[in-house]
N, C-alpha and C positions, 0 to 999 in steps of 0.2 A: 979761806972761804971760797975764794974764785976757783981754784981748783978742786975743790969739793964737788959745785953745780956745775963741772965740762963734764960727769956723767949724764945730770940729769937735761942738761938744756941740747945732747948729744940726742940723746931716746926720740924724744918726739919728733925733732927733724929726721931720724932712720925711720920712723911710721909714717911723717907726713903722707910720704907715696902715696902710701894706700888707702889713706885717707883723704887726698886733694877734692877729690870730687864728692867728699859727703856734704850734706847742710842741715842745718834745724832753723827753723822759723818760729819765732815767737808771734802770734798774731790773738785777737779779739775782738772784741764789741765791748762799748759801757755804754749802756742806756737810761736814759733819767727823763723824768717828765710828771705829768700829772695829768689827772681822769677827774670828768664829774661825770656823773649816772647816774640819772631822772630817779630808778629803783634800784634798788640793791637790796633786796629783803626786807621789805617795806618802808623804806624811805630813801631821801637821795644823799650821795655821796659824792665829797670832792676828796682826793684824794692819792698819793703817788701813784705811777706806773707800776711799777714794778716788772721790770720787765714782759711786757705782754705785746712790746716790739722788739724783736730780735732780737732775744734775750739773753741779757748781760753776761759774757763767755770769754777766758781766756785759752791759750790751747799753741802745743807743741805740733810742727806738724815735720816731717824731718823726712830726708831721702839720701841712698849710698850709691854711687853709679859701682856696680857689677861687671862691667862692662858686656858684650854683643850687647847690646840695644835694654840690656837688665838692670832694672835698678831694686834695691831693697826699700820698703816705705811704711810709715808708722803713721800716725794720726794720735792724740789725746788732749781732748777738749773738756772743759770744766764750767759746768753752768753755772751763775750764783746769780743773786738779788741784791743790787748794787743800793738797794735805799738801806736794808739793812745790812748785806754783808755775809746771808746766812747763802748754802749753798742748796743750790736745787734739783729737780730729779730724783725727789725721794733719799738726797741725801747724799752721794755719791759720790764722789772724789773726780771720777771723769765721766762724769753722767750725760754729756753728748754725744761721746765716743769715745772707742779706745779700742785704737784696733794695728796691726801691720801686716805687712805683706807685701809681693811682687809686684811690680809694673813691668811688663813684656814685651814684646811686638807683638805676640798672640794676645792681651790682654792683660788685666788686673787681675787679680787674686786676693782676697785679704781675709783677715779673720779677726773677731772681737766682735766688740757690741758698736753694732752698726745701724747709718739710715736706712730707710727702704728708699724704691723706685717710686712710691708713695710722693715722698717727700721731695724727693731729688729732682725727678723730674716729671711732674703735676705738679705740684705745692708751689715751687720754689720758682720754676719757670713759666707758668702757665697759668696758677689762680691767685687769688683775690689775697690768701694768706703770705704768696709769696713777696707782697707789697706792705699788708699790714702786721703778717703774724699770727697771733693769737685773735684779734678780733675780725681779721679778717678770714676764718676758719670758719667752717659749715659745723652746725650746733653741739660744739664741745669736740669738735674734732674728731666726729667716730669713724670717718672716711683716711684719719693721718696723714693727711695731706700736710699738718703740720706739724706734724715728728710729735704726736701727744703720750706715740711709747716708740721706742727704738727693739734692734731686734738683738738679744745677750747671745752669747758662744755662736755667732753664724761665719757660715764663710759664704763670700762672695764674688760672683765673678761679672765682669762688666765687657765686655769684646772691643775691640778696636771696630773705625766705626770705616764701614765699608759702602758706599755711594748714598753718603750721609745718614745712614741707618745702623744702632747699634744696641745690643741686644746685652740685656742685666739681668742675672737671678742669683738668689738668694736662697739659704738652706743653712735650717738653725735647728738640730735634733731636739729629742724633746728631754733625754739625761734621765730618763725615768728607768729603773733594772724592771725589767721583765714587761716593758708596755714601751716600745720606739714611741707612740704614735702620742703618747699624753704631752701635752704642751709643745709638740710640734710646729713648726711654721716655715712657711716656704712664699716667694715668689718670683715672680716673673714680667717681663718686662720689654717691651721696645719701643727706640726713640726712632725719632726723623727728624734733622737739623738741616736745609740747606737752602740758599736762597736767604726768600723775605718767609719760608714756611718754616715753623716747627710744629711736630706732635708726639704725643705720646700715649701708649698702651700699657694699662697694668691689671694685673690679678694678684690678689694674696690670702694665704690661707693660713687657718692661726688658730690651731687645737687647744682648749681650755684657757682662751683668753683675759680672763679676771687672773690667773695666776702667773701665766706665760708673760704676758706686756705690760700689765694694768698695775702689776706690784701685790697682788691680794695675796697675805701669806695664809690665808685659809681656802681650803677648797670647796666650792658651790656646796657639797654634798652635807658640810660641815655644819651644825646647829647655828654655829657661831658666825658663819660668813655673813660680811657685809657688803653690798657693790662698790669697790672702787671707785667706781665713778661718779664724776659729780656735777654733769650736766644733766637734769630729768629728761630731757630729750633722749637718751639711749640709756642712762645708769641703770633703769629697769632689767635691760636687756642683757647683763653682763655673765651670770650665771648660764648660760650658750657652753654647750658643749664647743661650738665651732662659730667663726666669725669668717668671712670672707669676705674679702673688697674686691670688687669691680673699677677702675680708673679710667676715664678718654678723655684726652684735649687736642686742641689745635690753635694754634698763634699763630696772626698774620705779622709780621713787621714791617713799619711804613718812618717813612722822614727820618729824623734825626732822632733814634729814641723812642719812636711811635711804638704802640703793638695793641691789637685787639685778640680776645681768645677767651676761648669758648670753654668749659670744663662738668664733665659729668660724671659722676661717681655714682655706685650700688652698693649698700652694705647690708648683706643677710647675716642676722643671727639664729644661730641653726639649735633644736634641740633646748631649749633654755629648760633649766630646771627653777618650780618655784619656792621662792625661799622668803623670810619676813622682810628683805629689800629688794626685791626682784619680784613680782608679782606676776610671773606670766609661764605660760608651758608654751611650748610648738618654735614657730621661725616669728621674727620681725623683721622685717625691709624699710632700711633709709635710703632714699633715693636725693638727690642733690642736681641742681642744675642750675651753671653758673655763667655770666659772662662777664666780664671787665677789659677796659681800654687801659692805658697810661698815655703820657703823650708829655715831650721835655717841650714845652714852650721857647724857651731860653736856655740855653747851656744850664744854667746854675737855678734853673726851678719846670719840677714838674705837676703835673695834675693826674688823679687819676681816679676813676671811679669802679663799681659794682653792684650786680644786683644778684640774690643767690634765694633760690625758692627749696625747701625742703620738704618732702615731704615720707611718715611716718607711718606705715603700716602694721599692727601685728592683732592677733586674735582678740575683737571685741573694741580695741579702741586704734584713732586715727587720729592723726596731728599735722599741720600744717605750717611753715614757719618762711615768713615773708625778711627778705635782710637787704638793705640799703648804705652803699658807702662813699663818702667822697671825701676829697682833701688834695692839699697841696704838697709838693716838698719842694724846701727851698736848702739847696746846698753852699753851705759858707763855704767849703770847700771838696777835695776829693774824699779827704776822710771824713769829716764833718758836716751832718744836716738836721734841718729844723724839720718836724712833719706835723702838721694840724691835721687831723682826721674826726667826721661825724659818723657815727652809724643811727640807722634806727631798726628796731626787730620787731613784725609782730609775729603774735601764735593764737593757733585755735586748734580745739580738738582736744584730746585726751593723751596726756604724755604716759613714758615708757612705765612709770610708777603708778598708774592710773589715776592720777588728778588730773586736772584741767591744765590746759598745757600754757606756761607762760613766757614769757620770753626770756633768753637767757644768751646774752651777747658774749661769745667768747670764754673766756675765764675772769669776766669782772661780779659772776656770780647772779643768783635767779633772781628775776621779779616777782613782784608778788602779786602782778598785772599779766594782761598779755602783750603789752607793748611797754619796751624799755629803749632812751635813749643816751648813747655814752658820746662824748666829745674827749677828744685827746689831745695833750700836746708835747711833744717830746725832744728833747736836744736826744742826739747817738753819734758815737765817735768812734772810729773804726781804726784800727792800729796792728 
């Protein structure tokens, strides 16, 4: 028998070589916790998270040294619902990503279903979402600041960053025969990290967005279509021939930990056609304007707050939506932390479906008021 395995335990030390410098990394998030919410469709609720902090994901992330300064690199992450078990993202197998590619010295390259600059860096680095997630996202996340769609078949390239400034775009055709342009989406992007300053610029542009991002396997044009979407704040507004985002932040950082920053988004929906869930013709404009601090007290607990005003323009009706957040995190450890968070939302004005516009926190679903309050509390273990 011993002389049978001096082939096989021969082979992979003759490949080791070429393989000394690969790696894969298993890495995640589980998050668990519980919500109450004053409204939830006319009455209050206590009730699991469900992930609506940093939601519950496991994920391969792996890299090949090529050697000159080349490396080959993959990514594929898996989102689920850790109360139940079920998997999320409309269902997906690697529904946060799933993508590979280059790393250079001229830059990255990658291809697959990828974040934007949206998310990456605004969301993640610079607003209010990046601390809570899903409630801390401007009304239903129609700015993406917290990945509420990712972008399928794109390729992307991000530059090496040169006197602290570094430049990302993105470009996702649209796979339609005889029309480039249907479900199209592209953007673009620059950061600046250096110092105690960081900031970021983004634009993104996203042809026939209810079917391109949103998941809608029916087209606007269709009897049948229904909006995707399921915050009244924009779901009106989905049926848009074109959607584009405007992005700007800037973060000071201060002390141990500290950071203040500033963030404002534009989202035009361009061309809307009207259908029995979308009730609008012309453009609508989401505008957002945000600030939030954080600040580590102690090594092992932080504080941090927000205030986020939104506001809703489109032909005939106007909505206004006031957002308040604050809370602690206290870290048992590097992986492991506790997070208490309050928010309170109100609304006025007429939402994107033309009723009166009520408050609707995150994805813990609509009021049947215009003012809703959620309190959270959440164990998240990082691995």
């Amino acid at each position: 028998m011993r002389t049978k395995l001096l082939p096989l335990i021969a082979f992979p030390a003759l490949v080791s070589v070429a393989h000394a410098q690969s790696s894969v990394t298993l890495y995640g998030i589980i998050n668990e916790g519980i919500n109450y919410v004053s409204n939830q469709g006319g009455g209050s609720v206590v009730g699991m998270v469900k992930g609506q902090t940093n939601g519950s994901r496991w994920g391969l992330r792996g890299a090949e040294d090529l050697g000159g300064g080349m490396k080959a690199i993959f990514d594929l992450e898996n989102g689920f619902d850790a109360s139940a078990g079920t998997l999320s993202q409309g269902g997906r197998l690697f529904g946060r990503s799933a993508w590979m590619g280059l790393q250079t010295p001229y830059g990255r390259l990658t291809m697959g279903r990828q974040y934007d600059a949206m998310h990456d860096d605004l969301g993640e680095r610079l607003a209010a979402t990046g601390i809570w997630a899903w409630i801390g996202s401007h009304q239903g996340d129609f700015d993406n600041l917290n990945a509420n769609f990712r972008f399928d078949s794109s390729i992307r390239y991000i530059s090496p960053t040169f006197a602290g400034f570094k430049f990302d775009g993105e470009f996702a055709p649209g796979g339609t025969p005889g029309n480039f342009a249907t479900s199209r989406r592209y953007q673009l992007a620059m950061t600046y990290d250096s110092g105690p300053v960081l900031a970021a610029i983004a634009y993104e542009n996203i042809n026939n967005p209810a079917v391109s991002v949103y998941d809608s396997s029916v087209e606007p044009a269709v009897a049948a279509f229904k909006s995707p979407g399921k915050s009244p704040s924009f779901s009106g507004f989905l049926s848009a021939n074109t959607q584009a985002i405007f992005g700007a932040g800037i973060g000071y950082r201060f002390g141990t930990g500290g950071q203040i920053s500033f963030v404002y988004t534009r989202t035009v929906f361009s061309d809307m056609l009207k259908t029995s869930t979308t009730p609008n013709t012309g453009s609508a404009t989401l505008s957002s304007y945000e600030g939030n601090v954080r600040y580590r007290i102690v090594p092992t607990l932080m504080v941090a707050a927000a205030y986020d005003y939104t506001t809703v323009h489109a032909p005939g009706r106007t909505a206004h939506y006031n957002q308040v957040i604050f809370g602690p995190d206290y870290f048992l450890s590097k992986a492991t932390d506790i997070q208490l968070s309050g928010v309170w939302q109100h609304a006025t004005g007429i939402d994107s479906t033309g009723k009166t516009a009520v408050a609707t926190i995150g994805s813990l679903g609509a009021s049947t008021t215009p003012t809703q309050i959620a309190v959270k509390l959440v164990l998240r273990h990082r691995f």
